[in-house]
PyMOL Python script that loads the backbone (N, CA, C, O; Angstrom):
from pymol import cmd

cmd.read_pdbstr("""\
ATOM      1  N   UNK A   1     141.080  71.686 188.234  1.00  0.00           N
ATOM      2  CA  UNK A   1     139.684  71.883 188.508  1.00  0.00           C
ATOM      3  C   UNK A   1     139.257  70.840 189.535  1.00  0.00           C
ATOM      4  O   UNK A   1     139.472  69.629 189.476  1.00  0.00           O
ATOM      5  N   UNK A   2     138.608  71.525 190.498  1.00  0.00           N
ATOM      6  CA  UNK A   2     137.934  70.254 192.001  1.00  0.00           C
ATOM      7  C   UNK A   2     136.388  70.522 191.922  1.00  0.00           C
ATOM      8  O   UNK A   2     136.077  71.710 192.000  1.00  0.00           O
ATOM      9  N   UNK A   3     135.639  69.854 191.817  1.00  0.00           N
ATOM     10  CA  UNK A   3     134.201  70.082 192.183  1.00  0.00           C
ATOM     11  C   UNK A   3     134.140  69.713 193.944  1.00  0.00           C
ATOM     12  O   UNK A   3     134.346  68.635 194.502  1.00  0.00           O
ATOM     13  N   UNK A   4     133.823  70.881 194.457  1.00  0.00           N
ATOM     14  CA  UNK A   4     133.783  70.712 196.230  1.00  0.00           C
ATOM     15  C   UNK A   4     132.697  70.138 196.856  1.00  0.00           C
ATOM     16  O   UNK A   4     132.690  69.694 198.005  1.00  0.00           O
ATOM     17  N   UNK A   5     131.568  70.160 195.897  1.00  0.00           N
ATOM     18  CA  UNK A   5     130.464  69.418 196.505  1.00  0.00           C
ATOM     19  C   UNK A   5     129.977  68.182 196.051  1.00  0.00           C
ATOM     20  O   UNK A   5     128.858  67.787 195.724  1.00  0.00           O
ATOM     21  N   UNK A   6     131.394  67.526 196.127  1.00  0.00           N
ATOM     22  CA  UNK A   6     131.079  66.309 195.499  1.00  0.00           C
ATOM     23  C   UNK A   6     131.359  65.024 196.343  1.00  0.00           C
ATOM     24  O   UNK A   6     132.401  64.502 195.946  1.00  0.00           O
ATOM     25  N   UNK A   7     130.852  64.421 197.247  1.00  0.00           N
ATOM     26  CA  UNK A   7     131.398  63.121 198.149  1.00  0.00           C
ATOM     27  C   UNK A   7     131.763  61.921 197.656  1.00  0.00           C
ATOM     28  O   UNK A   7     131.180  61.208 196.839  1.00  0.00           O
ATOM     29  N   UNK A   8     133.132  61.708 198.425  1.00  0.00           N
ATOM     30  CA  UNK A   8     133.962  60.779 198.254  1.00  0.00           C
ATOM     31  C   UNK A   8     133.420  59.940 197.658  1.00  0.00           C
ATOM     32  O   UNK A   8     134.012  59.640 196.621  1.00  0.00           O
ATOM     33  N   UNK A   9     131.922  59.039 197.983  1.00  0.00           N
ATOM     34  CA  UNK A   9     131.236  58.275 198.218  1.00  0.00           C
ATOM     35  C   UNK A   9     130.254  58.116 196.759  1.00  0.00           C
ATOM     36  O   UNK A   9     129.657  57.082 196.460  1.00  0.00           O
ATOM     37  N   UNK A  10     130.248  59.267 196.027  1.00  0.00           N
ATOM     38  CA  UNK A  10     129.195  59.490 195.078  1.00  0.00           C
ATOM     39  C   UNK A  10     129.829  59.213 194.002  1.00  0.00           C
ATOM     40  O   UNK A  10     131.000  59.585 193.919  1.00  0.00           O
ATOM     41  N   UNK A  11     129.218  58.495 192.912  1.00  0.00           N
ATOM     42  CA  UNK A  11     129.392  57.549 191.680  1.00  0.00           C
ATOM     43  C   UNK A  11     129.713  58.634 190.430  1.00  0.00           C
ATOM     44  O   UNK A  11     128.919  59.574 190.397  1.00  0.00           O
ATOM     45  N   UNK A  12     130.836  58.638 189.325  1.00  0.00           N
ATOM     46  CA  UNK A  12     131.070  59.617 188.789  1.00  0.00           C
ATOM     47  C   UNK A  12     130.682  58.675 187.448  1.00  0.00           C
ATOM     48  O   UNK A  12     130.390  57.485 187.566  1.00  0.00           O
ATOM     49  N   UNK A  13     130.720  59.312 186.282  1.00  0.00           N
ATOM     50  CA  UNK A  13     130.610  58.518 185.036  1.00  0.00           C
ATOM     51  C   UNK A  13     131.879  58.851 183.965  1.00  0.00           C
ATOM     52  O   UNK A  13     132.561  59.874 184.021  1.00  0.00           O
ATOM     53  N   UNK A  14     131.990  58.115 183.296  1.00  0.00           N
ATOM     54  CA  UNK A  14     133.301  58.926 182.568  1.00  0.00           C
ATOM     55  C   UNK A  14     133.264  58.055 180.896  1.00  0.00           C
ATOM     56  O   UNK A  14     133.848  57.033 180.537  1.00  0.00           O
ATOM     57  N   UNK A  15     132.471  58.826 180.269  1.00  0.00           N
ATOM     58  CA  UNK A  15     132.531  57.782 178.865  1.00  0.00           C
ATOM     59  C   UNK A  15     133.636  58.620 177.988  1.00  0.00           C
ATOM     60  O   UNK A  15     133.980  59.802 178.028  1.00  0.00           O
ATOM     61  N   UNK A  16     134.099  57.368 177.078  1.00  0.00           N
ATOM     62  CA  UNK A  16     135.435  57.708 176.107  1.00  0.00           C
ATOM     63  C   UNK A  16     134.703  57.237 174.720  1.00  0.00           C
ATOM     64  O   UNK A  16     133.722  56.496 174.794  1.00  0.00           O
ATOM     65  N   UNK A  17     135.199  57.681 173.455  1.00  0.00           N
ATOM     66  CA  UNK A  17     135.204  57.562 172.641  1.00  0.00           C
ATOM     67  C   UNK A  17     136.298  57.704 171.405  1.00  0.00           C
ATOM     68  O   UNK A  17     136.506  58.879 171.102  1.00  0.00           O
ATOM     69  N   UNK A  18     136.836  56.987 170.844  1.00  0.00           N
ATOM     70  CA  UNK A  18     138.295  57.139 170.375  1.00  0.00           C
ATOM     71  C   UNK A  18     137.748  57.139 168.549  1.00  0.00           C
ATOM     72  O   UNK A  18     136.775  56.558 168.070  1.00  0.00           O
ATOM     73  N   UNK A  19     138.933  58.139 167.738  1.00  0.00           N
ATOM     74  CA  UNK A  19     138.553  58.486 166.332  1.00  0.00           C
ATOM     75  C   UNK A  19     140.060  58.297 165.954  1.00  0.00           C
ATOM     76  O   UNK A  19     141.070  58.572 166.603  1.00  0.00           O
ATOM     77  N   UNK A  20     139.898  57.697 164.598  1.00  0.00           N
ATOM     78  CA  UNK A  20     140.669  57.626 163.768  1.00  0.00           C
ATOM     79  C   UNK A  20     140.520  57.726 162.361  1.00  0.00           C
ATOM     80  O   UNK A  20     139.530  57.185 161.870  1.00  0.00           O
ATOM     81  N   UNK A  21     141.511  58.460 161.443  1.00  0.00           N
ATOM     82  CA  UNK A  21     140.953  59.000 160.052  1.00  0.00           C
ATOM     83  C   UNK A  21     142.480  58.731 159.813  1.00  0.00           C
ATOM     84  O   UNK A  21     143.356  58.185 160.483  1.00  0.00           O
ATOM     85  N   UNK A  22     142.433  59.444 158.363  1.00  0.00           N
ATOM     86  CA  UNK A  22     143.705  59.755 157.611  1.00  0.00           C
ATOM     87  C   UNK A  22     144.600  60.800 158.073  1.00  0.00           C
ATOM     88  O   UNK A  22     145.820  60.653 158.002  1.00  0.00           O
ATOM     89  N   UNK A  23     144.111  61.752 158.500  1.00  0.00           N
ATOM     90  CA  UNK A  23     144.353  62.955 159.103  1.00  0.00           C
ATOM     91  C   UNK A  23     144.707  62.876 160.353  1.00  0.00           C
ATOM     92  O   UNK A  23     145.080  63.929 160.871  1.00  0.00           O
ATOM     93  N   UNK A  24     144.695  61.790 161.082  1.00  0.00           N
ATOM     94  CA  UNK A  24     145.138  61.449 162.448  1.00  0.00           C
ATOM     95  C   UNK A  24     144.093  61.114 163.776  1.00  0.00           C
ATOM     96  O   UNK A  24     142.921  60.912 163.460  1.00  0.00           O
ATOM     97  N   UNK A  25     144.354  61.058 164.894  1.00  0.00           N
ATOM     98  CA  UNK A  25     143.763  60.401 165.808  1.00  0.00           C
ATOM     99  C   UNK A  25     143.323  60.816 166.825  1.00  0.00           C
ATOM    100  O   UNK A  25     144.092  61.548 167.448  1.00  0.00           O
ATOM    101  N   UNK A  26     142.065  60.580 167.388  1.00  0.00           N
ATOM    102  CA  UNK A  26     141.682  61.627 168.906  1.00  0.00           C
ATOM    103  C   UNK A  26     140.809  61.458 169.558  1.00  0.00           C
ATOM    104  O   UNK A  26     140.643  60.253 169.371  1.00  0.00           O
ATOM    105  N   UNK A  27     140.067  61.750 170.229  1.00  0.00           N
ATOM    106  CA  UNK A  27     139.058  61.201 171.220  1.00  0.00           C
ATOM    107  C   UNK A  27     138.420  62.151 172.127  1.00  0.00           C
ATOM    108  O   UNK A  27     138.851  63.195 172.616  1.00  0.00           O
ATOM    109  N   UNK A  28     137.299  61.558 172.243  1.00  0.00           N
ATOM    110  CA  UNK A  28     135.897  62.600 172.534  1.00  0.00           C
ATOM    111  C   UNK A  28     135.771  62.005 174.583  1.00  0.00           C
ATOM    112  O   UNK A  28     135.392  60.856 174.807  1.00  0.00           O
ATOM    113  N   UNK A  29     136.025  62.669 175.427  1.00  0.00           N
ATOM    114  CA  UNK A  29     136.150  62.401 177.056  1.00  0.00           C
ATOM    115  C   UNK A  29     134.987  63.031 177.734  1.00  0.00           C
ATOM    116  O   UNK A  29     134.942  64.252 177.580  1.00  0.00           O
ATOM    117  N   UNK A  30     134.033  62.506 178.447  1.00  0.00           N
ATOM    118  CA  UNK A  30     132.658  63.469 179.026  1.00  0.00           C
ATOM    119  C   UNK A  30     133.220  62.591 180.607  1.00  0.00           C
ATOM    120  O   UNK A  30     133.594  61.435 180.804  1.00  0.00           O
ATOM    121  N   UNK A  31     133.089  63.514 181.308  1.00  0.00           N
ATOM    122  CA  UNK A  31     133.168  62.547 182.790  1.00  0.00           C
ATOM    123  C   UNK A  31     131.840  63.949 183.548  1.00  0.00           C
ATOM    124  O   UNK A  31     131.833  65.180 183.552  1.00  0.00           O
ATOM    125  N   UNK A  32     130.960  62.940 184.051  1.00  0.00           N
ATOM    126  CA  UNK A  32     129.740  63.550 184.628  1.00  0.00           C
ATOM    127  C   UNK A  32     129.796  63.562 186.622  1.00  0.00           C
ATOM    128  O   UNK A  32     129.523  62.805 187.553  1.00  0.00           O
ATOM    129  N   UNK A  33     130.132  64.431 186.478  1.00  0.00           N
ATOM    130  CA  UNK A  33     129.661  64.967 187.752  1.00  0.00           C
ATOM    131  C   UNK A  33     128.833  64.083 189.337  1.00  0.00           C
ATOM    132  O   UNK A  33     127.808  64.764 189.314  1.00  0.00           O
ATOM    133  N   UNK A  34     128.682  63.406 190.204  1.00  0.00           N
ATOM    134  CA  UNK A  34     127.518  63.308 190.827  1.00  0.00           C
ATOM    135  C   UNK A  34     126.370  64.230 190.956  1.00  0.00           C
ATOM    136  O   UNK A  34     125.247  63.835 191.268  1.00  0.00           O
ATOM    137  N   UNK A  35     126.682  65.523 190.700  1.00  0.00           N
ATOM    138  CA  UNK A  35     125.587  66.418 190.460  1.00  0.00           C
ATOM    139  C   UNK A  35     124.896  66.382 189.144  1.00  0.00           C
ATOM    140  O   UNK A  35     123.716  66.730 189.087  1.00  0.00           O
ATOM    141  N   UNK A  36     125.767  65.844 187.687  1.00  0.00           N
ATOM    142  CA  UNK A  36     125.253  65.363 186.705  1.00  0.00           C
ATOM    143  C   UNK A  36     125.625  67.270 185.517  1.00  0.00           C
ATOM    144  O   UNK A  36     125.226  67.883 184.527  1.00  0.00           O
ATOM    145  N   UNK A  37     126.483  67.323 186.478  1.00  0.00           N
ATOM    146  CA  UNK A  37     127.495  68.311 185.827  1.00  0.00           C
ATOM    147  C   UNK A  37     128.147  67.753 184.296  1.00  0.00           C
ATOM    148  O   UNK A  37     128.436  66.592 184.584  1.00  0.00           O
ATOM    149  N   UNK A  38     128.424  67.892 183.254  1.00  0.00           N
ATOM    150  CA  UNK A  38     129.213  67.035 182.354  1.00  0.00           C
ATOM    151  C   UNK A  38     130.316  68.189 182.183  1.00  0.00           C
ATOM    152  O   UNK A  38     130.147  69.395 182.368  1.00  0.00           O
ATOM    153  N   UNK A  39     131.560  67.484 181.761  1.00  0.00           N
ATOM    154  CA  UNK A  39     132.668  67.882 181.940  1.00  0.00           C
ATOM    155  C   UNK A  39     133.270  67.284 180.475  1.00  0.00           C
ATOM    156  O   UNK A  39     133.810  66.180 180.397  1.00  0.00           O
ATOM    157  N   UNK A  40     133.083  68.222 179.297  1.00  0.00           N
ATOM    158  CA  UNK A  40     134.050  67.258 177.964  1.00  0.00           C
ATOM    159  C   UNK A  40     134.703  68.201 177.844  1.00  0.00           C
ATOM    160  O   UNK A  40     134.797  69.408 178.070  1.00  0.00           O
ATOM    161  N   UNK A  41     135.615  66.475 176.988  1.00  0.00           N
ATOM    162  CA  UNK A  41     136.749  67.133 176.484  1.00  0.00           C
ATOM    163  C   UNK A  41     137.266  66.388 174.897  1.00  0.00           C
ATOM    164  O   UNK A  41     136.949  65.314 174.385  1.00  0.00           O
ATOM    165  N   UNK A  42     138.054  67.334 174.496  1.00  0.00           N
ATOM    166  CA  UNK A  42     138.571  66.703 172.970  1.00  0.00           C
ATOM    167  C   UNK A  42     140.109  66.502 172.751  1.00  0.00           C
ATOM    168  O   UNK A  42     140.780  67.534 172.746  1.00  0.00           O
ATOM    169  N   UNK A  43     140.816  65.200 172.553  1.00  0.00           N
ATOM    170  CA  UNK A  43     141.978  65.100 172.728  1.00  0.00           C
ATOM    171  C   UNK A  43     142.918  65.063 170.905  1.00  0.00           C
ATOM    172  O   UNK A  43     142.438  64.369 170.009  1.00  0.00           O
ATOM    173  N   UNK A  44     143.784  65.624 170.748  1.00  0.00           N
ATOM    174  CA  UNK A  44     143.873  65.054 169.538  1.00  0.00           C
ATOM    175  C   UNK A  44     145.369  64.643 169.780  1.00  0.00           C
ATOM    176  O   UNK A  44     146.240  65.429 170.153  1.00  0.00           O
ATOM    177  N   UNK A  45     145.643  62.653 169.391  1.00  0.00           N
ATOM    178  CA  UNK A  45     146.812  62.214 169.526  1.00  0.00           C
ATOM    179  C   UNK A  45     147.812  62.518 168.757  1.00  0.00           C
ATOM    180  O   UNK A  45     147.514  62.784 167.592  1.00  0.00           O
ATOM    181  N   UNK A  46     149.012  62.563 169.078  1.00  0.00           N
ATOM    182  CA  UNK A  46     150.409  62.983 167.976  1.00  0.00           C
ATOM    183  C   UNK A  46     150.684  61.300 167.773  1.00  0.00           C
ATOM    184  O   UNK A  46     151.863  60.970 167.900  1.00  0.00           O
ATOM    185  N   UNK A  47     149.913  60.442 167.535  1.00  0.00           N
ATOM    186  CA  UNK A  47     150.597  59.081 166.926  1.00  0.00           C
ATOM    187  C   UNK A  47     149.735  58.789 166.092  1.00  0.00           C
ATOM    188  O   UNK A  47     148.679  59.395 166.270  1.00  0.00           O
ATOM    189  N   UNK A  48     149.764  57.600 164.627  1.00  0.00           N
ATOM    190  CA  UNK A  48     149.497  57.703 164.082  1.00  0.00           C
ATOM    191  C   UNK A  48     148.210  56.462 164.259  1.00  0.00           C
ATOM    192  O   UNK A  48     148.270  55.632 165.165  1.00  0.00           O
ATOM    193  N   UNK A  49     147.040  56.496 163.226  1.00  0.00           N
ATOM    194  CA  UNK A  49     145.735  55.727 164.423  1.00  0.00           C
ATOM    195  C   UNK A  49     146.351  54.643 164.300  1.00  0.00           C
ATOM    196  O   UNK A  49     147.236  54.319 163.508  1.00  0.00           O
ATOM    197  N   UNK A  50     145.673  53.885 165.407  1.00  0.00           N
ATOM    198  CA  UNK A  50     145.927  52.501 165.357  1.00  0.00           C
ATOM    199  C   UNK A  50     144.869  52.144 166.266  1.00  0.00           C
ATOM    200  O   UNK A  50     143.977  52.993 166.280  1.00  0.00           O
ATOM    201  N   UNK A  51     144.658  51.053 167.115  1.00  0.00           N
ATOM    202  CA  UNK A  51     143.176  50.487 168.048  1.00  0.00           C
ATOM    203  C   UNK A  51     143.633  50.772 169.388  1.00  0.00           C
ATOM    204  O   UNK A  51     143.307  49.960 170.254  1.00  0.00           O
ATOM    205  N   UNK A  52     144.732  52.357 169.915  1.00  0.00           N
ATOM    206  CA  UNK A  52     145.231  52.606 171.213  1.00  0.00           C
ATOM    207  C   UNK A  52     144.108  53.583 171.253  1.00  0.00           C
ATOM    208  O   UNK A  52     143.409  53.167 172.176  1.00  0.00           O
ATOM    209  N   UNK A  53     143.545  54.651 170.765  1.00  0.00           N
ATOM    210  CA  UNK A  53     142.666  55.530 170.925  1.00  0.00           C
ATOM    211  C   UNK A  53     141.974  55.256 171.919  1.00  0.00           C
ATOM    212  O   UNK A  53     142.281  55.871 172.941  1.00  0.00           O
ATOM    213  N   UNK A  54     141.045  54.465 171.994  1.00  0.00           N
ATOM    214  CA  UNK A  54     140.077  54.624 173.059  1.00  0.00           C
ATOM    215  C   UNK A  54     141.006  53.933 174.422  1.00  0.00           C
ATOM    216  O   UNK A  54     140.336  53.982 175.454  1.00  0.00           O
ATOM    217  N   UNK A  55     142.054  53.464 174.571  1.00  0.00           N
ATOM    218  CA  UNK A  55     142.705  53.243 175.945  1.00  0.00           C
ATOM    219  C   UNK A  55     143.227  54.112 175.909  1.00  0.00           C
ATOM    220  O   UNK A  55     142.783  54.681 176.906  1.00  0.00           O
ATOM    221  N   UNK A  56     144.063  54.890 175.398  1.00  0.00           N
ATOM    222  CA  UNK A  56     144.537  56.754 175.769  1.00  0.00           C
ATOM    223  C   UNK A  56     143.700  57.260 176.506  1.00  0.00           C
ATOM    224  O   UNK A  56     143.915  57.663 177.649  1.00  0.00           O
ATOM    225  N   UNK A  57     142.146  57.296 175.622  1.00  0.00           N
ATOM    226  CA  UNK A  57     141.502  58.071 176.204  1.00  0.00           C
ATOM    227  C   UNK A  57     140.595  57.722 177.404  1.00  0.00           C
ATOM    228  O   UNK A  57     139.952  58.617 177.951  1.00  0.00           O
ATOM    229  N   UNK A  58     140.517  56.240 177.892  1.00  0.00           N
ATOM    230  CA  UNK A  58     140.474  55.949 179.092  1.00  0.00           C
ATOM    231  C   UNK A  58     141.203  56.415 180.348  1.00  0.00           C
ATOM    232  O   UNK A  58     140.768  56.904 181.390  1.00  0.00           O
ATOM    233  N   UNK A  59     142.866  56.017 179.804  1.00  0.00           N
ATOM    234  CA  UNK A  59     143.646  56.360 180.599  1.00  0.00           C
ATOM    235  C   UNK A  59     143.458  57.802 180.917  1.00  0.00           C
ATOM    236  O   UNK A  59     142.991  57.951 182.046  1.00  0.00           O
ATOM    237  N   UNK A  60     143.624  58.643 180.427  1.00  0.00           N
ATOM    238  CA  UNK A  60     143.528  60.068 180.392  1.00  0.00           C
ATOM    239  C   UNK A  60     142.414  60.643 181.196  1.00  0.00           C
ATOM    240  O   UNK A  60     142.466  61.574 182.000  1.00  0.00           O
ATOM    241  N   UNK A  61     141.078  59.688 180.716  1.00  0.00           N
ATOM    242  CA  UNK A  61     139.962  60.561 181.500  1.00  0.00           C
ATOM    243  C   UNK A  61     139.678  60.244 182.959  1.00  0.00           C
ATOM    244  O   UNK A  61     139.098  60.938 183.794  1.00  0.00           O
ATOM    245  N   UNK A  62     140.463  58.489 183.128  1.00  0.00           N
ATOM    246  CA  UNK A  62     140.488  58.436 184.408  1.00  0.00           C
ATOM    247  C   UNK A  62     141.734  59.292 185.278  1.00  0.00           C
ATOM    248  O   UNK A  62     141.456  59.253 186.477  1.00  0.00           O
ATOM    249  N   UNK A  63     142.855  59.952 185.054  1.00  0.00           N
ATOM    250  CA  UNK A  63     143.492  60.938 185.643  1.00  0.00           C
ATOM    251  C   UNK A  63     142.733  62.253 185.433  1.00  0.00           C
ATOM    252  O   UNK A  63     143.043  63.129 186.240  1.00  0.00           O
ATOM    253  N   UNK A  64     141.778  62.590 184.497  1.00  0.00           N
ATOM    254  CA  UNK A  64     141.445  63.873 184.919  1.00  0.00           C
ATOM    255  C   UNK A  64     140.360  63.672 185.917  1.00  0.00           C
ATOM    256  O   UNK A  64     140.114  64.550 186.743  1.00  0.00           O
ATOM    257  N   UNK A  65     139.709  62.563 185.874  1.00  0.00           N
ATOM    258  CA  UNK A  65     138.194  62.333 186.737  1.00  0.00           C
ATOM    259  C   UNK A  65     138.810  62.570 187.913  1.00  0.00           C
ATOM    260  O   UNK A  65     138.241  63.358 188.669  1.00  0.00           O
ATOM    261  N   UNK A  66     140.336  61.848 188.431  1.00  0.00           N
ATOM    262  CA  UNK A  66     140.635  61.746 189.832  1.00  0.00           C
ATOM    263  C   UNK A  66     141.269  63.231 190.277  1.00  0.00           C
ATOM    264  O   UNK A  66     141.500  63.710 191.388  1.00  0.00           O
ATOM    265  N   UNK A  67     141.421  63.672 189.119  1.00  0.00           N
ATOM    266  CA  UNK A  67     142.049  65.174 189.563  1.00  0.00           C
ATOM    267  C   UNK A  67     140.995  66.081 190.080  1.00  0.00           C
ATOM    268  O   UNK A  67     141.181  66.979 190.902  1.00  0.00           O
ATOM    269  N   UNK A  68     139.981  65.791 189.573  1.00  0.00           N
ATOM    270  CA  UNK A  68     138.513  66.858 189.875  1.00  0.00           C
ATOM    271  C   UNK A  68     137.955  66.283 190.959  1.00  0.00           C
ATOM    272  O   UNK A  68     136.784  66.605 191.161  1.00  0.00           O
ATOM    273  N   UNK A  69     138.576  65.330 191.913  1.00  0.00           N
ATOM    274  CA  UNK A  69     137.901  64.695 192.891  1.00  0.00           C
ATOM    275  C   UNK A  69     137.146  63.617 192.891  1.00  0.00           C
ATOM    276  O   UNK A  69     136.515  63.455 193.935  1.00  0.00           O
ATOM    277  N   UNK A  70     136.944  62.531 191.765  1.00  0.00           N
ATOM    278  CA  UNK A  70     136.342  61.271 191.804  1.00  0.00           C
ATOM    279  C   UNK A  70     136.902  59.968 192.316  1.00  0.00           C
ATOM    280  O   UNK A  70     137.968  59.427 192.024  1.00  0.00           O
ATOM    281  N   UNK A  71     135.965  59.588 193.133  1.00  0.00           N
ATOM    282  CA  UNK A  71     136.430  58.518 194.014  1.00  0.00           C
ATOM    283  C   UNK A  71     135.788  57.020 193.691  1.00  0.00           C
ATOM    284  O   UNK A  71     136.137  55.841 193.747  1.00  0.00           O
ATOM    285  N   UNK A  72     135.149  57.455 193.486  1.00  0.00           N
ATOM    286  CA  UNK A  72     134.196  56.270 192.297  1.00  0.00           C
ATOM    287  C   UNK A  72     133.588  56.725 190.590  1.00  0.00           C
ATOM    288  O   UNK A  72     132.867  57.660 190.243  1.00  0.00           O
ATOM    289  N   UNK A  73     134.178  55.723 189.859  1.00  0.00           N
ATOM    290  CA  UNK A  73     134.084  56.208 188.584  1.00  0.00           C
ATOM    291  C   UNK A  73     133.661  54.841 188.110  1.00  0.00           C
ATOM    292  O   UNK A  73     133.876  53.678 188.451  1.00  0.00           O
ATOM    293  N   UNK A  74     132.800  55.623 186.952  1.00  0.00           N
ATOM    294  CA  UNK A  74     132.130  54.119 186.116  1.00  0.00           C
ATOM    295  C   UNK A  74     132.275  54.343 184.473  1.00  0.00           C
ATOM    296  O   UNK A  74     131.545  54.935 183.678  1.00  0.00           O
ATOM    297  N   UNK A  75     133.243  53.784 184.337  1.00  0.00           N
ATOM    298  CA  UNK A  75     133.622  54.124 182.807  1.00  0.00           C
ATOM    299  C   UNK A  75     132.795  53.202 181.662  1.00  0.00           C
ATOM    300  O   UNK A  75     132.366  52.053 181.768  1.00  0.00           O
ATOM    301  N   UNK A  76     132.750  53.933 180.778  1.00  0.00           N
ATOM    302  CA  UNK A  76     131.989  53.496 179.731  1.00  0.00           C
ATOM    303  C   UNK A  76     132.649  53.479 178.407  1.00  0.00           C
ATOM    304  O   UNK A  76     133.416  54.425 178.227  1.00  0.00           O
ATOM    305  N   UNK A  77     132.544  52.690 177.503  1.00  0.00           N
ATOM    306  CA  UNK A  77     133.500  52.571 176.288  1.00  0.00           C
ATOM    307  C   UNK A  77     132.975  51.774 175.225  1.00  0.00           C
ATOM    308  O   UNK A  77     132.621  50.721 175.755  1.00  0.00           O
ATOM    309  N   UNK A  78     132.706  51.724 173.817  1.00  0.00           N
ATOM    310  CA  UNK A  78     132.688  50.756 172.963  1.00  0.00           C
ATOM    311  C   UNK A  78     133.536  50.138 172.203  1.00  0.00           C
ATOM    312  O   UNK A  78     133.539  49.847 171.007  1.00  0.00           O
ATOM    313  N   UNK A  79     134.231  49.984 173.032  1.00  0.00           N
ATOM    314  CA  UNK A  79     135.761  49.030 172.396  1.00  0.00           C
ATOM    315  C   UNK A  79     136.028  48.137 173.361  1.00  0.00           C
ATOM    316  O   UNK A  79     136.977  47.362 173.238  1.00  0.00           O
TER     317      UNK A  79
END
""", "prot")
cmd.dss("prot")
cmd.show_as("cartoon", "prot")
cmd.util.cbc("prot")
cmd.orient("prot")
């Protein structure tokens, strides 16, 4: 997925949120648009929880942000 009307130049947002239970581990990904488009997503990890969740899901949302064309990204996280 590319958003085409989006310049190099224009500020993207990308907040993560990472979950862990008994039942296993996963994380909530919104990366917003410069148009203010939101873009989520829901990941669920095959490892068992531990305090990697929300850097997975950093890592992750910053390769999908750059795949859709973001050139500036401002990530957000409470961890």
């Amino acid at each position: 997925m590319t958003i085409k009307d989006a310049s190099p130049d224009q500020k993207w947002l990308l907040h993560v949120d990472g979950s862990s239970t008994a039942q296993g581990s996963g994380a909530g990904i919104v990366i917003t648009t410069p148009q203010g488009e939101d873009l989520e997503f829901a990941i669920k990890f095959g490892f068992k929880a531990s305090n990697n969740e929300e850097y997975e899901a950093l890592v992750i949302g910053m390769r999908m942000a750059h795949e859709t064309g973001a050139k500036h990204l401002l990530a957000y996280s409470d961890s």
